[in-house]
TORKOL-4160 file (C-alpha; in steps of 0.2 Angstrom, whole numbers, padded with zeros to 4 digits, m for minus):
349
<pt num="1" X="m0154" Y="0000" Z="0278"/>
<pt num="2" X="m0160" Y="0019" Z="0276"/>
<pt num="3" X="m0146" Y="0024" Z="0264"/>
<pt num="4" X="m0156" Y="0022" Z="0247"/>
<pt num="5" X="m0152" Y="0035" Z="0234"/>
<pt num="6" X="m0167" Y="0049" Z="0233"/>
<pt num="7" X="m0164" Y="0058" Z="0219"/>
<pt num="8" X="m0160" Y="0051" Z="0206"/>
<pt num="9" X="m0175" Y="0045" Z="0200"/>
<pt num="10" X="m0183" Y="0060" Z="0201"/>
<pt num="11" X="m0190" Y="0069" Z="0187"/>
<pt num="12" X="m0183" Y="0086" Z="0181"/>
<pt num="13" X="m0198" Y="0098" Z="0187"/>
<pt num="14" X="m0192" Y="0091" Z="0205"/>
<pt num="15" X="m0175" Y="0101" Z="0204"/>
<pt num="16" X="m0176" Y="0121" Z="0206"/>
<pt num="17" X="m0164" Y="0135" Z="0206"/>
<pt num="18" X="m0162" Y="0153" Z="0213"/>
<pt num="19" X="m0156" Y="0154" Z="0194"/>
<pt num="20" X="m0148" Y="0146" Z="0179"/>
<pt num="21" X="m0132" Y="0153" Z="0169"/>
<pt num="22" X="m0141" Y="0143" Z="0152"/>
<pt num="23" X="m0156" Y="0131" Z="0150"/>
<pt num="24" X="m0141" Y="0116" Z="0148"/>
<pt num="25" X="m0136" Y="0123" Z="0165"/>
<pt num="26" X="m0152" Y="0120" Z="0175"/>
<pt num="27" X="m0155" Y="0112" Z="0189"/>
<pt num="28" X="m0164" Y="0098" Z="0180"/>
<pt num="29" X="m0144" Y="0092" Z="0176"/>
<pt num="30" X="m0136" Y="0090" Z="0195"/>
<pt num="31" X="m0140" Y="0072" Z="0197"/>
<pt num="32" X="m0125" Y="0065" Z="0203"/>
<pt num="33" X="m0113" Y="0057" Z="0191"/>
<pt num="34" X="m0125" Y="0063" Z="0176"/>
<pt num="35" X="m0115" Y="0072" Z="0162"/>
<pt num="36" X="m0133" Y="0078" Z="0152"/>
<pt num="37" X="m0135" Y="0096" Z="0148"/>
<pt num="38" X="m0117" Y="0106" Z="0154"/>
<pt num="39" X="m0115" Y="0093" Z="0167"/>
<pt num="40" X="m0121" Y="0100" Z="0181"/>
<pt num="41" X="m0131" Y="0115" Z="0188"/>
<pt num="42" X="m0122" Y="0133" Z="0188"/>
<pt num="43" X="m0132" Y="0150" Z="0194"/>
<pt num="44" X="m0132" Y="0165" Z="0182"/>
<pt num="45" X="m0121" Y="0174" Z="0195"/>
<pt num="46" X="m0111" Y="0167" Z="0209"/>
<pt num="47" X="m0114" Y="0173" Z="0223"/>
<pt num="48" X="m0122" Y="0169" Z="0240"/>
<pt num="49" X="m0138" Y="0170" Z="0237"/>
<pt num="50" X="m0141" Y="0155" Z="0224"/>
<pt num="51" X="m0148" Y="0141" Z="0228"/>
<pt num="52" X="m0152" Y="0123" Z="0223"/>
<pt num="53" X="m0169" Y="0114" Z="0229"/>
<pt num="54" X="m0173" Y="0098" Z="0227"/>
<pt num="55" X="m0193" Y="0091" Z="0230"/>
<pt num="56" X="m0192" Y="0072" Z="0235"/>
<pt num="57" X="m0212" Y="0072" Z="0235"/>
<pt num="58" X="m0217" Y="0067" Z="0252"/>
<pt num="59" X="m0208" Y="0066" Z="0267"/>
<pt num="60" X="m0192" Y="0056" Z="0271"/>
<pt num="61" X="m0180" Y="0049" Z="0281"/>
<pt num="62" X="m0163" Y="0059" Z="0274"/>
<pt num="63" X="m0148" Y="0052" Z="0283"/>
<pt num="64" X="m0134" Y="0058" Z="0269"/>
<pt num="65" X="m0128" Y="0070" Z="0256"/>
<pt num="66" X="m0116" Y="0069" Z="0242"/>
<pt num="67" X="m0108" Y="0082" Z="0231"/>
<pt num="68" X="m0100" Y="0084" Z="0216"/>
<pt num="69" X="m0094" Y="0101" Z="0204"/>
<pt num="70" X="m0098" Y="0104" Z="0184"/>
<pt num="71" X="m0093" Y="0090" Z="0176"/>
<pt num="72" X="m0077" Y="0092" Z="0165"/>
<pt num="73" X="m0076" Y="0110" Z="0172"/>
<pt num="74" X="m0069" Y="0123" Z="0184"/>
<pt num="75" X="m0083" Y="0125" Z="0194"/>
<pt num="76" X="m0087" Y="0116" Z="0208"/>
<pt num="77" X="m0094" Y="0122" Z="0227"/>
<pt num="78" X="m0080" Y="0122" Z="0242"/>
<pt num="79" X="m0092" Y="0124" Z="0255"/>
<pt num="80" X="m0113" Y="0125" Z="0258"/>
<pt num="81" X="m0128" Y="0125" Z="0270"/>
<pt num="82" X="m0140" Y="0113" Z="0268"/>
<pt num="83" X="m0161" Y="0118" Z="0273"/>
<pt num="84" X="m0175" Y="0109" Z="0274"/>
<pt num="85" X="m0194" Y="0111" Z="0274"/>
<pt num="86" X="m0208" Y="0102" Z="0277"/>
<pt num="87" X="m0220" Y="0112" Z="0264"/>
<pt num="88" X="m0207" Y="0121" Z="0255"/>
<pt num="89" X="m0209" Y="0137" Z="0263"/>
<pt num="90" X="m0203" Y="0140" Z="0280"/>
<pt num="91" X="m0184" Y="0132" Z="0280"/>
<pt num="92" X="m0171" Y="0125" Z="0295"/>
<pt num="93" X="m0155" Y="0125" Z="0294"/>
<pt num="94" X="m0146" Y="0110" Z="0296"/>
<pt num="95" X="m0132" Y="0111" Z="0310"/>
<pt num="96" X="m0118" Y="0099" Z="0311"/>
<pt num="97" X="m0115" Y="0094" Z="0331"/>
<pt num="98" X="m0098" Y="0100" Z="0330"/>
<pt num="99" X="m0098" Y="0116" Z="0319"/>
<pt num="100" X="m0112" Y="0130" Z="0317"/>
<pt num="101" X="m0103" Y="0132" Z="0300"/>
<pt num="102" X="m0108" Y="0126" Z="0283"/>
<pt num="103" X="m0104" Y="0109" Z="0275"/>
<pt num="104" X="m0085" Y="0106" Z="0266"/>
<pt num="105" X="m0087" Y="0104" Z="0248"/>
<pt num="106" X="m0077" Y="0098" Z="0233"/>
<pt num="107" X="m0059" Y="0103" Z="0228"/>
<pt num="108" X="m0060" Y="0097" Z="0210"/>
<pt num="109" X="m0074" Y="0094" Z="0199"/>
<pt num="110" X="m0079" Y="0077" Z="0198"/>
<pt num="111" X="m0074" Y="0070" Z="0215"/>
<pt num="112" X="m0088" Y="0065" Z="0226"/>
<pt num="113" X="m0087" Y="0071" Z="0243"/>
<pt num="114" X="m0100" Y="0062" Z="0253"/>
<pt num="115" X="m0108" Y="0067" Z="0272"/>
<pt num="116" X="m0119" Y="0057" Z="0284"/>
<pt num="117" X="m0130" Y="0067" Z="0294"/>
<pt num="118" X="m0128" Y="0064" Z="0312"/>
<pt num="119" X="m0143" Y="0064" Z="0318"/>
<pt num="120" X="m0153" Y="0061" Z="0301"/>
<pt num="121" X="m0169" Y="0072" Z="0299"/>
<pt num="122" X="m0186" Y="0071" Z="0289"/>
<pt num="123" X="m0190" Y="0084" Z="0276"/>
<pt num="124" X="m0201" Y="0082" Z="0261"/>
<pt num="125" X="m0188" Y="0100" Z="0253"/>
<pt num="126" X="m0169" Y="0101" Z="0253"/>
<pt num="127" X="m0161" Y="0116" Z="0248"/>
<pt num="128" X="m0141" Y="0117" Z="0246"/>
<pt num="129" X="m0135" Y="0136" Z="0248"/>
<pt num="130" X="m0118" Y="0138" Z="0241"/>
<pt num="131" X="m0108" Y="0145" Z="0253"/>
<pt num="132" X="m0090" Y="0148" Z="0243"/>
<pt num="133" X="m0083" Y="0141" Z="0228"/>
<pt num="134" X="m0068" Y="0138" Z="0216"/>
<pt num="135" X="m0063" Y="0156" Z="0215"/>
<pt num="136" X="m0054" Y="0153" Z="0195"/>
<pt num="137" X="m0073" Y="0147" Z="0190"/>
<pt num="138" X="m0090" Y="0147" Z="0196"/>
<pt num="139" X="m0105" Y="0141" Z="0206"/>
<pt num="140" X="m0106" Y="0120" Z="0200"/>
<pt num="141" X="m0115" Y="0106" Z="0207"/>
<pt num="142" X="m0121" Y="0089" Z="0205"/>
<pt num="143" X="m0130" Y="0083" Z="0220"/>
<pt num="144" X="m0138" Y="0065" Z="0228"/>
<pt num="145" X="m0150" Y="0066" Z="0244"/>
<pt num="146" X="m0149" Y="0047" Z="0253"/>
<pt num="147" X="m0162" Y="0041" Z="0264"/>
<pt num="148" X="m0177" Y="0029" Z="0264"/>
<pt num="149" X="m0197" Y="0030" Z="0266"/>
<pt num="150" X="m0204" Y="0040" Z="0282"/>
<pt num="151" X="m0220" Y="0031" Z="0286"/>
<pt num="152" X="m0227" Y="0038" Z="0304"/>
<pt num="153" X="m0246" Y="0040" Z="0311"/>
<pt num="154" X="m0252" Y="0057" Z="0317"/>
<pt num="155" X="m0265" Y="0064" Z="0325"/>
<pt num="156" X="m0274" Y="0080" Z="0325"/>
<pt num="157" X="m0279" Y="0089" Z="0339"/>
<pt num="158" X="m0292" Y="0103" Z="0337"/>
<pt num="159" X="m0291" Y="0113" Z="0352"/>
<pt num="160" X="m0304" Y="0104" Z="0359"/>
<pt num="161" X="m0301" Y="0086" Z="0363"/>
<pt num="162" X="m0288" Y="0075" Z="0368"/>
<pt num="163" X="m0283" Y="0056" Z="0367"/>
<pt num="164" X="m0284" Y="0047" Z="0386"/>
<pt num="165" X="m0272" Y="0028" Z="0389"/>
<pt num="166" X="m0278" Y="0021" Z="0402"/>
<pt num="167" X="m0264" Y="0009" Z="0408"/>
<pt num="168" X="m0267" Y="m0008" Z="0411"/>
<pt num="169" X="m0260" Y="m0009" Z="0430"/>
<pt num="170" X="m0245" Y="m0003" Z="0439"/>
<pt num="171" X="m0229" Y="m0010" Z="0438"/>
<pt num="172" X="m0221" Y="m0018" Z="0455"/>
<pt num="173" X="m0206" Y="m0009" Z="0453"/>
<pt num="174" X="m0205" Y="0001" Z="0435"/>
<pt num="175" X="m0186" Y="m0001" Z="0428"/>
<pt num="176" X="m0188" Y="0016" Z="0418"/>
<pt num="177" X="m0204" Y="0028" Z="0412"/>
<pt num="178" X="m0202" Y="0034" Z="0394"/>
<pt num="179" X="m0213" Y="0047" Z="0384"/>
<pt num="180" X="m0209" Y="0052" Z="0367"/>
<pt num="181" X="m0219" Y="0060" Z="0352"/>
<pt num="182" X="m0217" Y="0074" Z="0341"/>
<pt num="183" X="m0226" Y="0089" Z="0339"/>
<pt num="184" X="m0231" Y="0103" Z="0328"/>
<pt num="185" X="m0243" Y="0117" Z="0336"/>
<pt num="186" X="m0254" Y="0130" Z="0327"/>
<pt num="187" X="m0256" Y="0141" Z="0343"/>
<pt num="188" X="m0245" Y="0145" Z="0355"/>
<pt num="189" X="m0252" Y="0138" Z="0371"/>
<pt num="190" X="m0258" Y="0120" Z="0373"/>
<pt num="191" X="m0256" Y="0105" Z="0386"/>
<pt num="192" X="m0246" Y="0091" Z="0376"/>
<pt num="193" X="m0246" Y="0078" Z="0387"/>
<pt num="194" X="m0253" Y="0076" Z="0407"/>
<pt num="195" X="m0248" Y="0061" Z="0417"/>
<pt num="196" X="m0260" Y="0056" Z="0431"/>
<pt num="197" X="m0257" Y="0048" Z="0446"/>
<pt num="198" X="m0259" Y="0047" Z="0466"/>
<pt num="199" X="m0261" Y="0061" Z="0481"/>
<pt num="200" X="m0261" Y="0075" Z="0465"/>
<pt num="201" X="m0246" Y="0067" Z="0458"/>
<pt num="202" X="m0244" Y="0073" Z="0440"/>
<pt num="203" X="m0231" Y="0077" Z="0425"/>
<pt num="204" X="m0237" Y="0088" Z="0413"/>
<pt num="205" X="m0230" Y="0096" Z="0396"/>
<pt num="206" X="m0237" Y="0112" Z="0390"/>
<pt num="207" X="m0234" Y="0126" Z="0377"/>
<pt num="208" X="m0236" Y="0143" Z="0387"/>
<pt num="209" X="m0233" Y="0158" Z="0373"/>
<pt num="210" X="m0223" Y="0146" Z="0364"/>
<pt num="211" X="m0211" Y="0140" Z="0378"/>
<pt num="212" X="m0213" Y="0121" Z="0382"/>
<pt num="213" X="m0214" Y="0118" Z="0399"/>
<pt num="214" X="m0212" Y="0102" Z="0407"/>
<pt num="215" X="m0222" Y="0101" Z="0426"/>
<pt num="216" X="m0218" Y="0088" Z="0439"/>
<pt num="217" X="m0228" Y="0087" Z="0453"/>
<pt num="218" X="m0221" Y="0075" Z="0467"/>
<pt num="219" X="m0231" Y="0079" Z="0483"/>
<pt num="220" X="m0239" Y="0067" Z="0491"/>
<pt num="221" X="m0253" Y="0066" Z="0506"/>
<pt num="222" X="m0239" Y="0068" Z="0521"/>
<pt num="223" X="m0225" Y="0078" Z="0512"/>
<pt num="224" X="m0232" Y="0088" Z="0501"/>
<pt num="225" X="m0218" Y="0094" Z="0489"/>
<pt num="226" X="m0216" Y="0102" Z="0470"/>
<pt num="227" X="m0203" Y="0101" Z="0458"/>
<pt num="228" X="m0198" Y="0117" Z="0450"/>
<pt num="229" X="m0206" Y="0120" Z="0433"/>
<pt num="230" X="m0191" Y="0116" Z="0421"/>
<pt num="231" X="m0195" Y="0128" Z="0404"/>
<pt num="232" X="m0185" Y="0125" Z="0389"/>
<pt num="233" X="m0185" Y="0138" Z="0376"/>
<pt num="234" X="m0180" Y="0134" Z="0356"/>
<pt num="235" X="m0181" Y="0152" Z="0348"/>
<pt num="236" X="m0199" Y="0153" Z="0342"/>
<pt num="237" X="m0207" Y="0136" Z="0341"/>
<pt num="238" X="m0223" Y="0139" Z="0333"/>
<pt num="239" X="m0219" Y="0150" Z="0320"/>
<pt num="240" X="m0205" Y="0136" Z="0310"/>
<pt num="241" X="m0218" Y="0126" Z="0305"/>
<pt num="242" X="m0207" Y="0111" Z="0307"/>
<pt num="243" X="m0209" Y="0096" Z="0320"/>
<pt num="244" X="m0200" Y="0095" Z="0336"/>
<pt num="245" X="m0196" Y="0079" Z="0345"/>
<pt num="246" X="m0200" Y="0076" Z="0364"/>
<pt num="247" X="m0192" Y="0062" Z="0376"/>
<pt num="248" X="m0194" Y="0060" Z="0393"/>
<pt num="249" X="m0187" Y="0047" Z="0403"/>
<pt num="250" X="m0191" Y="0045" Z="0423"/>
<pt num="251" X="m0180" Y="0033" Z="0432"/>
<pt num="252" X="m0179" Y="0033" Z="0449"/>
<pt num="253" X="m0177" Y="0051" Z="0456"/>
<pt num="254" X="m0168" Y="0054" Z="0441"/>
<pt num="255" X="m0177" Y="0064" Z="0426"/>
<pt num="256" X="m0171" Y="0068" Z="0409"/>
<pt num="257" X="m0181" Y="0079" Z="0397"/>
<pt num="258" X="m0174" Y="0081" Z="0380"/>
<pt num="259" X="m0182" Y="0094" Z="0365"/>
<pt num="260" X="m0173" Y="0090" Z="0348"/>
<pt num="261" X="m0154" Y="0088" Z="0354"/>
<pt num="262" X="m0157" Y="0101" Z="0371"/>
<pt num="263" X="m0157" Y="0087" Z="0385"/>
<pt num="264" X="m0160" Y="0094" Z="0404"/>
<pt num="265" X="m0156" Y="0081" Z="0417"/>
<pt num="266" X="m0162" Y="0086" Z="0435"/>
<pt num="267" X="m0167" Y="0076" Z="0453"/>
<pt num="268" X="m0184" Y="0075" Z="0456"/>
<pt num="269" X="m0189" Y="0078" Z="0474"/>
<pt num="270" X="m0195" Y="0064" Z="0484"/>
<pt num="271" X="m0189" Y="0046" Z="0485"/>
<pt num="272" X="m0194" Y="0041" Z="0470"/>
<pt num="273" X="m0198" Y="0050" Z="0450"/>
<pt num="274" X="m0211" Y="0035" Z="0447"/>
<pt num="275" X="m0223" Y="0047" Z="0457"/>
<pt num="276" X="m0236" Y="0033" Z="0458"/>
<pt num="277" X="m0241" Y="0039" Z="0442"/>
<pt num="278" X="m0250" Y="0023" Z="0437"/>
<pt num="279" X="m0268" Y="0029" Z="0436"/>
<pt num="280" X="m0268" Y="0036" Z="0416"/>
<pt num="281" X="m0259" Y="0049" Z="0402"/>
<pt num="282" X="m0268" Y="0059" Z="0391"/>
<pt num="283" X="m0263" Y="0068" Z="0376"/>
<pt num="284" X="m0267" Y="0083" Z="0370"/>
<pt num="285" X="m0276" Y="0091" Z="0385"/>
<pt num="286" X="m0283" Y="0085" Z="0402"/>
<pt num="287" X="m0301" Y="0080" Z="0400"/>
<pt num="288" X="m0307" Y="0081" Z="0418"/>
<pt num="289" X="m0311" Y="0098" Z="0422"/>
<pt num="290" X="m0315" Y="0104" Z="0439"/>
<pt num="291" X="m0298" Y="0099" Z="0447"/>
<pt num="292" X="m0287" Y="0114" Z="0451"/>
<pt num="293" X="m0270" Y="0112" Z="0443"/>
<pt num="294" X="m0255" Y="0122" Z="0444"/>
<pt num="295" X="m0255" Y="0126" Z="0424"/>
<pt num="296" X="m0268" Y="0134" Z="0410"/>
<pt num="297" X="m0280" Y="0121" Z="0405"/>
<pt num="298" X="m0280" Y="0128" Z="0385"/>
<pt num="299" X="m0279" Y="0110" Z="0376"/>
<pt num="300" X="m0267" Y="0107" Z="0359"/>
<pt num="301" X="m0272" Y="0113" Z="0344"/>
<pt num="302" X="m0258" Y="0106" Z="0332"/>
<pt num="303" X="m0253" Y="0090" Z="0326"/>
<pt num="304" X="m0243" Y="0075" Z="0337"/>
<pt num="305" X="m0234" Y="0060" Z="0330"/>
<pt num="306" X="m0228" Y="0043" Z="0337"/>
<pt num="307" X="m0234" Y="0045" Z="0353"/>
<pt num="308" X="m0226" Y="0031" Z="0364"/>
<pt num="309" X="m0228" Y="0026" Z="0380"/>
<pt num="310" X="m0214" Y="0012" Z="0386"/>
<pt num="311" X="m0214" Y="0006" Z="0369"/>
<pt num="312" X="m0232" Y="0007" Z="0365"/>
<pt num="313" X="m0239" Y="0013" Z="0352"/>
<pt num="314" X="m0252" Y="0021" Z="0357"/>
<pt num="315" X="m0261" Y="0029" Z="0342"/>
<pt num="316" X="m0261" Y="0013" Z="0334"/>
<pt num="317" X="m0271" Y="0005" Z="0350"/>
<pt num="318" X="m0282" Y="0021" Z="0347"/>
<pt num="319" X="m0285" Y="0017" Z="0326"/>
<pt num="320" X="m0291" Y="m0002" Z="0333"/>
<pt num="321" X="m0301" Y="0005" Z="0346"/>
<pt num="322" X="m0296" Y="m0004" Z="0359"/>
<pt num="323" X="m0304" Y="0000" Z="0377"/>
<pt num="324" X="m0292" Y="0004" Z="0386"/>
<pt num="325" X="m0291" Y="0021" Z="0373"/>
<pt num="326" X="m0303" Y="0036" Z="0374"/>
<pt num="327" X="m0307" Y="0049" Z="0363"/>
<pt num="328" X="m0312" Y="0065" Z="0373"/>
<pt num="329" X="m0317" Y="0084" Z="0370"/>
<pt num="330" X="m0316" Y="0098" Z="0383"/>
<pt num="331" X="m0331" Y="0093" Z="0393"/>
<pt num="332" X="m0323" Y="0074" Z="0396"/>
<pt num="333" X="m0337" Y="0067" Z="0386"/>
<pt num="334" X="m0330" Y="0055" Z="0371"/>
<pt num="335" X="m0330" Y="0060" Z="0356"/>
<pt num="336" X="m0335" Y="0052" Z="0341"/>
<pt num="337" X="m0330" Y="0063" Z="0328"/>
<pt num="338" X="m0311" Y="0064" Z="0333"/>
<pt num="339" X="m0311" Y="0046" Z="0327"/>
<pt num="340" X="m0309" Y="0055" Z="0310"/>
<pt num="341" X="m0290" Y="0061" Z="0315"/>
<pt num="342" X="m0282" Y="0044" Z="0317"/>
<pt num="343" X="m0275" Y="0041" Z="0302"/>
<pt num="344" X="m0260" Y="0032" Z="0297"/>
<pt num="345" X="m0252" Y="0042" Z="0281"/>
<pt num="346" X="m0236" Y="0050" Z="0274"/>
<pt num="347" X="m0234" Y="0062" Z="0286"/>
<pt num="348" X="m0233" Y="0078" Z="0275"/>
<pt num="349" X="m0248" Y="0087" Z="0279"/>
């Protein structure tokens, strides 16, 4: 059901240009199917560098695009990139899975040519970058972005402090272990997420100089043993500004670890992934100090999102205080004033 028109609606100040060839061709006039103004929005010169933005006004789900040329004209867009931002500053790219290359476009003027995005994404800014056109006219577009509401709860981490799940019990015999949140960091270094369990079992995910690195310790009191650190690297993390999505799924001795689309699959050592992890996960850092561990102890400074735990929702438990949630700083004591960061809100910020 996540296919509603976004930009219709909108008012005119939330369509933007590189440029405009006259005031009836501005970007105020590329509503889809609209014929107002010229028709449709055309750049002073057509070239590579023009662009078309559109501001939906919070964050959203975008699962489709559609595009249509001047209407009644020769101008019309053969293919385009498409970017998004969360704050309408530092833009990403969005790739298609089977081609690096830009979207196809129109071959006439007032065809719609319409693309689902496999995977969808969230973005609050949508810029369309004309890549070529109709070489007997110009630059022309009409436009519509398709999507629904993007509702998620976030927390912020200070450096500082973390969020401790303690888990009920141990399952008999777990089926599969699955972690997944997103994440935008501030500073480059940070503990994300620790698992805890027995004989110095541990899984750990942690920022090291912008690198996330996923640690899986499976010794145990007669056979001590460690997985090799598996480190995953995505350009420059930190420095996009955009949110990144972590899963990883234990089953077995099997473990799969995906960032965004990159999934590594690799065997844990031992008989078993489960680890006896059953003891508790923290979020955001470790907040027992004085145990040595095989990583920096530097906590999160950044923001995580929809943090799940086998289909738990565990900042929810944390916003209703239940017990079996702590709020910690850096020394392990609880802390009251993080309560403050639990919010449930648009997740623009």
């Amino acid at each position: 059901d996540c296919d509603a028109p976004l930009a219709s609606a909108l008012p005119r100040p939330s369509f933007s240009s590189s440029s405009e060839l006259s005031s009836s061709h501005g970007p105020g006039f590329s509503r889809l199917n609209r014929r107002d103004g010229a028709g449709g929005w055309t750049p002073l010169v057509s070239n590579k560098y023009q662009w078309l933005q559109i501001d939906l006004g919070e964050r959203m789900e975008v699962t489709a695009v559609a595009t249509q040329g001047g209407y009644g004209s020769s101008d019309w867009v053969t293919s385009y990139l498409l970017m998004f931002s969360d704050g309408g500053r530092n833009w990403k790219q969005y790739r298609r899975e089977e081609s690096i290359w830009g979207f196809p476009g129109n071959t006439n003027a007032d065809s719609v040519v319409h693309y689902r995005l496999q995977p969808p994404f969230e973005a609050r800014f949508l810029r369309f970058l004309p890549l070529a056109w109709n070489p007997r006219g110009r630059i022309g577009m009409r436009i519509e972005v398709y999507g629904c509401a993007y509702k998620s709860e976030v927390v912020y981490f200070n450096g500082q402090s973390a969020l401790l799940y303690k888990l009920d019990k141990k399952p008999l015999k777990p089926v599969r272990d699955v972690i997944s949140l997103k994440f935008k960091a501030i500073q480059s270094n940070g503990i994300l997420l620790h698992r805890e369990g027995q004989h110095g079992n541990h899984i750990t995910l942690e920022l090291i100089k912008g690198k996330l690195v996923f640690f899986l310790n499976s010794g145990n009191a007669k056979l001590p043993t460690t997985v090799a650190p598996v480190t995953l690297t995505l350009g420059s993390l930190l420095d996009d500004q955009h949110w990144h999505s972590v899963l990883i799924e234990l089953l077995d001795t099997q473990v799969n670890f995906t960032v965004d689309k990159h999934t590594h699959h690799f065997q844990a050592k031992g008989e078993s992934s489960y680890l006896d992890l059953n003891f508790e996960i923290s979020f955001g850092g470790i907040p027992t100090p004085g145990r040595a561990r095989p990583f920096t102890r530097q906590s999160f400074h950044g923001c995580l999102e929809n943090l799940y735990y086998n289909g738990v929702d565990v900042t929810e438990l944390a916003k209703k205080h239940k017990p079996q949630i702590l709020m910690m700083d850096k020394h392990g004591l609880q802390d009251q004033n993080l309560k403050t960061s639990l919010t449930l809100h648009q997740a623009t910020r």
